[in-house]
N, C-alpha and C positions, 0 to 999 in steps of 0.2 A: 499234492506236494511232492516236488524233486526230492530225490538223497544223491548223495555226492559221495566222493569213498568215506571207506568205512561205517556207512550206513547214517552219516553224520545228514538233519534236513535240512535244503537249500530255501532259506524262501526272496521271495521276489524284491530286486533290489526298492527302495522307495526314493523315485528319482526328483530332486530336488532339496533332499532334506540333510544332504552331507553338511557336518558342521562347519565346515569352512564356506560352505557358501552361503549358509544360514548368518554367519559370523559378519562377513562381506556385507550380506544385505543391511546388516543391522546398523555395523558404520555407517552404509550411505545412507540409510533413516535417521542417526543421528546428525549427518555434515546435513542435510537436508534442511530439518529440522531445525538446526543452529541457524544456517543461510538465511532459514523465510524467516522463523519467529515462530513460525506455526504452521503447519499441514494433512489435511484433511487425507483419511484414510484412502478414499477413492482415487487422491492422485496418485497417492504413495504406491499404489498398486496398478497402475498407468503406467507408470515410471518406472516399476521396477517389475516389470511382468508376471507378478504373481497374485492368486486369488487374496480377496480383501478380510477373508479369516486369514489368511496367513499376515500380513501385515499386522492387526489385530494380535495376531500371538506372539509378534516381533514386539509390538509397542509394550506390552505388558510385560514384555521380559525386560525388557528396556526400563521404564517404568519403575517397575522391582529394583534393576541397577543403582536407581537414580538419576539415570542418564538425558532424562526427558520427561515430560507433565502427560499425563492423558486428558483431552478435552474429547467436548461432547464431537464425534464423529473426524476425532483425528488425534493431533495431538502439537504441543507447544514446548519450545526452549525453556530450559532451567536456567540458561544464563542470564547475567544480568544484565536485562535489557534496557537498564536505561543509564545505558551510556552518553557520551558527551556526544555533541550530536558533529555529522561528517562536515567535513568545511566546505564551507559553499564551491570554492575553486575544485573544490575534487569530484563536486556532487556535478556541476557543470560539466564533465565531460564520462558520467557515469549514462548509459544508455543516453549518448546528446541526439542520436538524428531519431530516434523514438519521439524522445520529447519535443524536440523541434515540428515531428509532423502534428504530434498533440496537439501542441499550439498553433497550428494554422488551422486543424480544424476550429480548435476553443476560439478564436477569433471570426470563423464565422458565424457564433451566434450573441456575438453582440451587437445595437444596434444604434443606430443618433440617439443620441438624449438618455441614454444609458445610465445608470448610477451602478456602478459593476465593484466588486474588491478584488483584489490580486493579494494573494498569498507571499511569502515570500520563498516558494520556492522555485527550481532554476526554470523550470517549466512556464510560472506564472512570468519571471522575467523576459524567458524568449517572446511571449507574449506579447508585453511592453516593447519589445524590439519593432515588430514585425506589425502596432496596429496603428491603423490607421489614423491621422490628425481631423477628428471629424468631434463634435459636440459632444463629451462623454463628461461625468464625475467617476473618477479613480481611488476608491479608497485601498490605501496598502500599510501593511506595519515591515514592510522590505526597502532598504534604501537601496537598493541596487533597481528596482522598478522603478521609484521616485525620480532616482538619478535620469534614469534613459526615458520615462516621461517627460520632465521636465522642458525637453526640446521640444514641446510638439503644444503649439497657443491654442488650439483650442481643446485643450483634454484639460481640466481642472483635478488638479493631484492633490489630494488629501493624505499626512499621513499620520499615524496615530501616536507617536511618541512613545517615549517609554524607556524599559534599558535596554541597553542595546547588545545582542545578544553576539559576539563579534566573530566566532566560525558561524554563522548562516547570514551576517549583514542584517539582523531583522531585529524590530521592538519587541520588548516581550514583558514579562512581570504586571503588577497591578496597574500602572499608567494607561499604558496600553489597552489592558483588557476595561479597564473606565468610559477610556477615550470610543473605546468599539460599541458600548451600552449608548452614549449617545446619536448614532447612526443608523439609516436602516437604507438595503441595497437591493436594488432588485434581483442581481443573480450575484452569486460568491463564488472564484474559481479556485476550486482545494486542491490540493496534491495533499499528499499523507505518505507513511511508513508501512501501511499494513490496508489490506481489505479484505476483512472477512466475512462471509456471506452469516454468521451467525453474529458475531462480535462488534461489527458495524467498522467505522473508520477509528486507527489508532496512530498516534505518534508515539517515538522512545523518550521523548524529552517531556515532561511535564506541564513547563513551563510553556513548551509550543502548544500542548495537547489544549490548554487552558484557553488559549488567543483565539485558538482554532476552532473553540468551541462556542464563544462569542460570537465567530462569525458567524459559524452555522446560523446563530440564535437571530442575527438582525438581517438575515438575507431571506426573500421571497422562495426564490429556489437555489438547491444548489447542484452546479458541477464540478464532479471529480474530477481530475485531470491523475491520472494512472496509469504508466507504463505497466507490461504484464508480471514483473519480476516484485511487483507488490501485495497482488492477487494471494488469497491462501494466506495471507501473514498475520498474524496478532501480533502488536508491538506493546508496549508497555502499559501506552495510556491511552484508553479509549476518549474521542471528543465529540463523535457521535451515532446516530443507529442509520441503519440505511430508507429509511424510512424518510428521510429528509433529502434525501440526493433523486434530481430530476433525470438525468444524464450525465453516463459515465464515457468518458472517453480513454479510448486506450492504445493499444496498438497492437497489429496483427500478430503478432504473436501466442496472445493469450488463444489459449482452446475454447471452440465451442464449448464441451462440456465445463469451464472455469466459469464462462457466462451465462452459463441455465440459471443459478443459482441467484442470479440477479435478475436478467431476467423472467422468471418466474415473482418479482416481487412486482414487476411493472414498471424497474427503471428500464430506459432507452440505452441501448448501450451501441458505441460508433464504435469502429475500429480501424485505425488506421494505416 
């Protein structure tokens, strides 16, 4: 051990643990946090360069604040997540050439004679843009897919009715989820608000979570369609486990280690 004048002892600084930069980290744990809905300790410590007990002893000071929820192997927003949901026109030009390449691959696996659902969201529409006029059934609760089907004679478009939910253009409430009970599809192509490798698929609106859970229910298999800014997220309402999703498509962005965690269950995952 040093002594310094006056015989006063020096000990060794301990470099990373100044409270301003402890302070700093824990803001961007909370804007993080708030951003996805939910984030797993491992990235948090990816992202912010420091060991996953430290992160760990951020969240629970955090935590203690109020600031944020602890979940098992991360942690989730206090806010209230189920807000009104984003208006389609804004969501359409949120990550577009992401989701645009989505949708060319998600159209390469449909096939003639197809009984397929499109979602309503922007993802599932570029979809409808870009497929091909060949022997399909179309089932969707999105008028904006219905719409730009509609042009193409041999795709039979089905849609489900319902109320009409008027920032996402799409059916929603009990009609809707009625009209889905009488159907069944050989593959369903979802978008969602959240993907958690523990929590499964979640939306912030209830009311979607419920249609979206329908689909799940009457489709052989399904694909997610996921840009990477979803990944990590718990949203308000879960609609269903991952356990039901065949292939996930997404886009390069997401990190290998974002995708162990899926694939280790045995879904397929594209990336594009």
């Amino acid at each position: 051990m040093k002594r310094g004048p006056a015989g006063r002892t020096l000990t060794p600084a301990r470099r990373g643990r100044r409270p301003m930069l402890a302070a700093e980290r824990q803001e961007k744990i909370v804007e993080l946090v708030n951003e996805r809905g939910g984030i797993r300790v491992s990235e948090l410590s990816g992202l912010l360069g420091v060991t996953e007990e430290t992160i760990r002893r951020d969240l629970d000071r955090l935590e203690e604040d109020g600031r944020l929820r602890r979940s098992h192997g991360g942690a989730v927003s206090v806010r209230d997540q189920s807000q009104p949901e984003i208006p389609f026109s804004e969501r359409e030009i949120t990550h577009a050439e992401e989701k645009k390449r989505i949708a060319e691959e998600a159209v390469k696996h449909i096939r003639p004679n197809d009984r397929i659902l499109l979602d309503a969201s922007t993802t599932a529409w570029y979809m409808a843009r870009i497929l091909p006029d060949v022997p399909l059934t179309v089932l969707t609760n999105s008028v904006k897919v219905a719409v730009e089907l509609a042009g193409k004679e041999r795709v039979q478009v089905i849609s489900t009715g319902g109320l009409l939910a008027y920032r996402s253009l799409s059916y929603v409430g009990p009609l809707a989820e009625r009209s889905l009970e009488t159907y069944h599809v050989d593959k369903a192509f979802l978008s969602c608000k959240g993907v958690h490798p523990d929590n499964g698929l979640s939306e912030s609106n209830e009311l979607q979570a419920r249609v979206k859970q329908k689909m799940a229910d009457i489709a052989d298999d399904i694909v997610l369609l996921a840009d990477a800014s979803k990944f990590g997220v718990q949203a308000f309402a879960r609609f269903a486990t991952l356990d039901r999703v065949r292939l996930i498509i997404t886009d390069s962005r997401l990190p290998e280690e974002a995708r162990a965690p899926f694939a280790s269950r045995g879904i397929r995952i594209i990336a594009v």
